[in-house]
SERO-786043 format. One record per residue (C-alpha): residue number from 1; x, y, z. Coordinates in steps of 0.25 Angstrom, whole numbers, plus 5000, padded with zeros to 4 digits. Example, Ala and Ser with C-alpha at 12.3 -4.5 7.8 and 13.67 -1.06 7.14 Angstrom:
BEGIN
i|px|py|pz
1|5049|4982|5031 $
2|5055|4996|5029 $
This chain:
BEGIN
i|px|py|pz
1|5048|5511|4993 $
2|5035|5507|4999 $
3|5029|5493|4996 $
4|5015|5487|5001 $
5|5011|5473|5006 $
6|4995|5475|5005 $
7|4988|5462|5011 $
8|4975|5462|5008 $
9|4964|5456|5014 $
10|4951|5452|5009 $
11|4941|5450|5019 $
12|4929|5441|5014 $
13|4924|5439|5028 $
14|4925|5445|5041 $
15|4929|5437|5055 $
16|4923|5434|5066 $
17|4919|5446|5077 $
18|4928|5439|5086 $
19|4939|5440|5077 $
20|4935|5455|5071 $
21|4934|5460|5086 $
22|4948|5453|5091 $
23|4956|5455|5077 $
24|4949|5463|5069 $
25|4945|5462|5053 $
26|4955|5453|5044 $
27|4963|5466|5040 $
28|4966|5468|5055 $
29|4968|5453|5057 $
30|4978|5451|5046 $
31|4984|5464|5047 $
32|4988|5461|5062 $
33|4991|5447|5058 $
34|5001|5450|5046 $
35|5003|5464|5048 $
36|5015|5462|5057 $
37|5020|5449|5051 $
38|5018|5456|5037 $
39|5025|5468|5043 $
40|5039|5462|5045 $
41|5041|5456|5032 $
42|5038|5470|5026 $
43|5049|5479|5025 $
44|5048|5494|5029 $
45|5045|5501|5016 $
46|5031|5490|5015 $
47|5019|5494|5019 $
48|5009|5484|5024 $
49|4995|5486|5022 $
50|4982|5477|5023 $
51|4969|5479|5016 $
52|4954|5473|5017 $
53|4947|5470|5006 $
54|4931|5465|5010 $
55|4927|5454|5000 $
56|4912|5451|5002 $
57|4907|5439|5004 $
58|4901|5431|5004 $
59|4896|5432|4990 $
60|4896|5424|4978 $
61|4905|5435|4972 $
62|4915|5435|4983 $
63|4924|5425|4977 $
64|4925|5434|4963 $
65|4928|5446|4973 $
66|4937|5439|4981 $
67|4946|5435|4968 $
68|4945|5450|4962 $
69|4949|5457|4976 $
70|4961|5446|4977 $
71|4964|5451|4963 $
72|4965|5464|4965 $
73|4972|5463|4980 $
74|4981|5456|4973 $
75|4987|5468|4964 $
76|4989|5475|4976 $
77|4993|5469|4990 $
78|5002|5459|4992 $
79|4995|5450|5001 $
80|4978|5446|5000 $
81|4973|5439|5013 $
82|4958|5433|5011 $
83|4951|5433|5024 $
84|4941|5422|5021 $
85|4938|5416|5034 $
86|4925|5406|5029 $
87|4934|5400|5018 $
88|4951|5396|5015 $
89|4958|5394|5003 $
90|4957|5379|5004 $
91|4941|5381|5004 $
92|4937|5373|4990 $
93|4928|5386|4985 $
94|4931|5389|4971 $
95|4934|5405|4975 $
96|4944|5401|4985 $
97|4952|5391|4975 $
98|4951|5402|4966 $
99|4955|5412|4975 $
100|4967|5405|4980 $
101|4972|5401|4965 $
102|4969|5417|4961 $
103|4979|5421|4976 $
């Protein structure tokens, strides 16, 4: 029987040109990071894939858009990477705290 692990990826900024033009977007960067690491701990009938999700930003209502795309990515992948580059989860933001506790 086939199983998926979907990581997905929710992309809230873009990096550098240096970075985009050596490495590519995030999907390419962490696919070709934690692709093959990811790889090996799967067995045969699992089938890896990663999606991107663009979050706009930034906007007052990225925080509420961020919490409803986390919500639904949730239901269907196993694994949600945030690729904020201008903020961590330590950040003392009210939509980071509430991100964190809601993942």
């Amino acid at each position: 029987m086939t199983t998926y692990c979907r990581v997905a990826i929710l992309e809230c900024d873009i990096p550098i040109e240096p970075i985009i033009s050596r490495h590519g977007r995030y999907k390419e960067i962490f696919s070709n990071l934690l692709g093959p690491a990811l790889e090996t701990k799967l067995d045969d009938a699992t089938i890896l894939s990663f999606t991107i999700r663009l979050i706009p930003g930034p906007t007052s209502s990225m925080p509420s858009f961020l919490l409803e795309t986390v919500g639904y990515c949730r239901l269907q992948h196993k694994v949600i990477l945030l690729a904020i580059p201008e903020h961590d989860e330590f950040a003392d933001e009210d939509w980071i705290l509430e991100l964190v506790d809601y993942v």
